[in-house]
N, C-alpha and C positions, 0 to 999 in steps of 0.2 A: 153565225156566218159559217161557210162549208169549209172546214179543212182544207188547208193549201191556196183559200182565196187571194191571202195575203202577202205570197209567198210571190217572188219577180218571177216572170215568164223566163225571162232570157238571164241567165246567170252568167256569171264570168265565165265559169269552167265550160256552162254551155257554147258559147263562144266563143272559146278558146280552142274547144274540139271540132267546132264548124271550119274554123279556121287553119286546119291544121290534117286535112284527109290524108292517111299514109295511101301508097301504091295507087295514084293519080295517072290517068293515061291508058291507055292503049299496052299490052303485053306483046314482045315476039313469039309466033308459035303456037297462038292460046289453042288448047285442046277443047275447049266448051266456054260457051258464054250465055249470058242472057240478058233484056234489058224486061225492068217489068216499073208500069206503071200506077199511081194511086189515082184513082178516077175519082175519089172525094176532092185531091186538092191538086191535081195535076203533073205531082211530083214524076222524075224520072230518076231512076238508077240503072246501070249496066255493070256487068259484072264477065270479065274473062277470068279464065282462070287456065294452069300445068298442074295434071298431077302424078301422081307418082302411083305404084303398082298397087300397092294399099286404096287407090282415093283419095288418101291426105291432098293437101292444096299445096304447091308445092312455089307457085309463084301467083299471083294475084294485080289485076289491075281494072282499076272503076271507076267512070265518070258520074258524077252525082249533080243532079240540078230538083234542088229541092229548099226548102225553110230550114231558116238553121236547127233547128232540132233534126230534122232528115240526113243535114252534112253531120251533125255530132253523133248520129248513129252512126253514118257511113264511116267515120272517124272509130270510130270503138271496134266496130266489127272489123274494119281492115288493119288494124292497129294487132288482130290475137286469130288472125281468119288461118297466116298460114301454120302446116302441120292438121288442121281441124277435115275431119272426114263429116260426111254429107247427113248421118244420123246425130253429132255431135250439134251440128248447124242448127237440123232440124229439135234437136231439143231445147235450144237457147232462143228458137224461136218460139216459140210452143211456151216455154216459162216467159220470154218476155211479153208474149200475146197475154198470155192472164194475169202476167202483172199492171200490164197497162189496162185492160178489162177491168181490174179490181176482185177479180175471184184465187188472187195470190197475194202476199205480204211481201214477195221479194222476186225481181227480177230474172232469178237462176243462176247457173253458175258464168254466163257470160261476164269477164270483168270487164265495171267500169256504168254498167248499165244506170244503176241507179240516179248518176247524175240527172236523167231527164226525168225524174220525177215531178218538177212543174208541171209538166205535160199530162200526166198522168190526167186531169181532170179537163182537158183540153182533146175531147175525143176524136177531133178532125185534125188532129196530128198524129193520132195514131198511126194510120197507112202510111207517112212517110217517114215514120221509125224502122216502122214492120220491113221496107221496102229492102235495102242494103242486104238484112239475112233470106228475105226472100228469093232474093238477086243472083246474092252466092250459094245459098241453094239449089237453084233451078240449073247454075253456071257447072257447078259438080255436078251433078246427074247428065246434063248435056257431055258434059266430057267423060264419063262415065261407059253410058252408051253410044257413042264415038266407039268407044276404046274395046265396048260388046263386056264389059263387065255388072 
């Protein structure tokens, strides 16, 4: 039998973090935003963001409508997003894409990642893990060049 068959989809923790999205709503002010969706499973994520002369994020706010694995990303990322500049993002996505792929052993240095490892062998929940750092990705770079930086 395949590694992980065995293992419950929906974990505590996992639903614990669906349950639980920091920085929920709409921002005063947002300087860049984005909303990007997963056309495998429908998911949507939007992403506002403030930030400061560096890039760093400086305030953060996202509406998520997705599967609980998509809320338990959105959960992680907005839980460690602010301070985090737009190449930082972009690297945490980039280590979580191969670890969900399976051509990495571990997630990256984003904490907390690992918990969706269920998922891991559940490939049409990929796009709405991916979606969250996609989101806030897209949402710094848009505030960004706004800002002509």
């Amino acid at each position: 039998m395949a590694k992980g068959v065995n293992q419950p989809l929906y974990t505590v923790e996992i639903l614990r973090l669906a349950a639980s999205i920091p920085h929920l709503g709409p921002i005063n002010a947002a300087e860049g935003s984005a909303e990007v969706r997963s056309p495998t499973c429908g998911s949507t994520v939007s992403v506002e963001v403030r930030i400061d002369e560096q890039g760093c994020v400086l305030e953060l706010g996202q509406e998520v409508q997705a599967c609980a694995f998509g809320q338990a990303s959105a959960a992680l990322m907005g839980a460690h997003a602010v301070g985090r500049q737009a190449v930082e993002v972009q690297e945490a996505l980039s280590g979580f894409a191969d670890w969900l792929e399976g051509s990495s052993d571990d997630p990256g240095f984003w904490p907390g990642l690992e918990v969706l490892a269920p998922a891991r062998l559940r490939r049409a929940r990929h796009g709405a893990m991916l979606l969250p750092f996609r989101a806030l990705l897209a949402a710094i770079v848009d505030a960004q060049e706004r800002r002509g930086q």
